[in-house]
C-alpha positions as CSV (number, residue, x, y, z in Angstrom):
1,X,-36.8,34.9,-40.9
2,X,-34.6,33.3,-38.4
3,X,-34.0,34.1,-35.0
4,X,-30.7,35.8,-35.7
5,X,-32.2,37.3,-38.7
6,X,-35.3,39.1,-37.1
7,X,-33.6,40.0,-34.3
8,X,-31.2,42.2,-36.0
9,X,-33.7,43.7,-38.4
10,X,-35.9,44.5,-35.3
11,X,-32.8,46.3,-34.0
12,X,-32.0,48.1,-37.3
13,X,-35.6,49.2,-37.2
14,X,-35.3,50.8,-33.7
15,X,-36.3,54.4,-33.4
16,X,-38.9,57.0,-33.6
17,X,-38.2,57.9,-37.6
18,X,-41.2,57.7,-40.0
19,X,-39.1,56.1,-41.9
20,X,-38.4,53.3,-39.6
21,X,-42.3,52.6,-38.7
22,X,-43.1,52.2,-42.3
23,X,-40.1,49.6,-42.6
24,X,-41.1,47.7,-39.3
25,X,-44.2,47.6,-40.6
26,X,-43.4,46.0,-43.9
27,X,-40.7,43.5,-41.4
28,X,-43.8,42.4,-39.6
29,X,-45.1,40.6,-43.1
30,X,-41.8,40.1,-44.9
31,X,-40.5,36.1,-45.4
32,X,-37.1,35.2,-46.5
33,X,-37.0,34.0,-50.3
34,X,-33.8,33.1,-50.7
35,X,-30.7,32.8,-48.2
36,X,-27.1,32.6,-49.5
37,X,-24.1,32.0,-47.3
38,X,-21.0,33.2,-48.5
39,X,-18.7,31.5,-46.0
40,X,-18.3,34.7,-44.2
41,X,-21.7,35.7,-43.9
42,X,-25.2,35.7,-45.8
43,X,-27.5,37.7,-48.1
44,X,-31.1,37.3,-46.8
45,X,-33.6,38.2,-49.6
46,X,-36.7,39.4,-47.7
47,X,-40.4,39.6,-49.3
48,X,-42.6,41.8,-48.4
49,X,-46.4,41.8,-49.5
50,X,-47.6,44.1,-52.3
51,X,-50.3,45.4,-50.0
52,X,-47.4,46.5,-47.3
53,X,-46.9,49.9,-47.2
54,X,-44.1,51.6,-49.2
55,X,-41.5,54.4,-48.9
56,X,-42.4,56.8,-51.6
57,X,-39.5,58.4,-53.6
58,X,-36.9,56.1,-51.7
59,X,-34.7,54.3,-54.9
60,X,-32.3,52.9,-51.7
61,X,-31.4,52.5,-48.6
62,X,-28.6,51.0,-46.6
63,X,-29.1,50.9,-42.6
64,X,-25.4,49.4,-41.4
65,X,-25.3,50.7,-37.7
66,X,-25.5,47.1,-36.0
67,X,-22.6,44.9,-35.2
68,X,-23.1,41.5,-33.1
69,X,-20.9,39.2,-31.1
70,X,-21.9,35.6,-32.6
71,X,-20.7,32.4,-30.9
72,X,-18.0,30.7,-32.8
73,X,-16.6,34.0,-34.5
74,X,-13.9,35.6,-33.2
75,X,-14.4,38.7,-34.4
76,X,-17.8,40.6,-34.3
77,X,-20.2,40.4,-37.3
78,X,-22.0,43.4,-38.9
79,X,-25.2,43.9,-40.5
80,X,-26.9,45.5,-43.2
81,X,-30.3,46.4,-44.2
82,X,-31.0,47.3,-48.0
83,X,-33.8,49.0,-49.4
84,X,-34.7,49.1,-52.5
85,X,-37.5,51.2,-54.2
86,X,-39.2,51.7,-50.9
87,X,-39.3,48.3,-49.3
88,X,-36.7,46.0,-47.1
89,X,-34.8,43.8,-50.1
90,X,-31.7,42.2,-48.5
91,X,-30.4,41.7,-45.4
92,X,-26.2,41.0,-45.3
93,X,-24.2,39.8,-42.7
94,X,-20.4,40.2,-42.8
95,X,-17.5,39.0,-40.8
96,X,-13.4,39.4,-41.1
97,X,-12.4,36.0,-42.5
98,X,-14.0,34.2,-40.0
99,X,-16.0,31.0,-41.3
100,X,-19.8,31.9,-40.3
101,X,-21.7,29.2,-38.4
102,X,-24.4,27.1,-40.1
103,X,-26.4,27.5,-36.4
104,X,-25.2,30.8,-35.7
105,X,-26.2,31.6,-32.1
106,X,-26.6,35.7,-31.0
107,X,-24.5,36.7,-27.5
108,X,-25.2,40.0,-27.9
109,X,-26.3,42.7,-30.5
110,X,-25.3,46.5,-30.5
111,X,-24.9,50.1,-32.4
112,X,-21.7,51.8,-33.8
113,X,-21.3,54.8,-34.9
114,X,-18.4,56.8,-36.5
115,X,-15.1,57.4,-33.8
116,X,-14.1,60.9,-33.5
117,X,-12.0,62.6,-36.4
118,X,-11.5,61.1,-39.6
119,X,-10.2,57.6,-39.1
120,X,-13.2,55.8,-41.1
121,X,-13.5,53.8,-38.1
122,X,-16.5,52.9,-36.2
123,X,-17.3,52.2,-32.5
124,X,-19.9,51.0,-30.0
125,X,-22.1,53.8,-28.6
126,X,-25.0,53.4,-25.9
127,X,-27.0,55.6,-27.8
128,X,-28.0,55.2,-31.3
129,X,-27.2,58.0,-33.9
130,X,-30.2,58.2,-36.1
131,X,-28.7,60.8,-37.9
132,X,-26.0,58.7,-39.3
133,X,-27.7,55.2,-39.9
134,X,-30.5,57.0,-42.1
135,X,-27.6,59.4,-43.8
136,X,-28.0,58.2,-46.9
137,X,-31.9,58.5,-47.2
138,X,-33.3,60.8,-50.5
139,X,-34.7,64.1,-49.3
């Protein structure tokens, strides 16, 4: 991974969740196998060794609760992490029709969560809501 790329995915991974410690755990031995930009953004395919631990009974996953401020965009890029079948798969990074950098340099990462009331909307918050960026785990 990158320095923009492991960055975020160490800030994804932030928390005390046994979910989470397994995942860091597989980020510590995971490579990038294939990087696409799609003028916007990227899709980082991650590898993770088949002697990594894995999350049992987990088809997906989709940690989105980290936005960053990126020289050269205007507007603020978000992130997500995807897991599939128990282990990180793909990292995506999105931005609002700005051209992504082909050097992108990190000012500053951070966590959103949900505003108040039902706007769809999401906002910065000092403290992270684990709650809401593992809400779509399986039981």
């Amino acid at each position: 991974m990158n320095e923009l790329e492991r960055t975020i995915v160490t800030k994804l991974l932030q928390g005390d969740d046994p979910v989470l410690e397994v995942l860091r755990r597989q980020a510590a031995g995971a490579h990038v196998s294939e990087r696409d930009f799609t003028g916007v953004g990227f899709y980082a395919t991650l590898s993770v060794p088949p002697n990594f631990p894995r999350l049992e009974g987990m088809p997906r996953l989709v940690i989105g609760d980290v936005y960053a401020e990126i020289d050269g965009l205007q507007h603020d890029a978000g992130f997500l992490l995807i897991v599939t079948n128990g282990a990180i798969d793909v990292l995506e990074c999105f931005s609002i029709a700005d051209a992504f950098p082909q050097q992108p340099k990190l000012k500053r990462a951070y966590y959103v969560r949900p505003s108040s009331g039902d706007t769809g909307s999401l906002v910065e918050t000092q403290n992270r809501d684990l709650s809401w960026a593992l809400r779509d785990r399986a039981a």
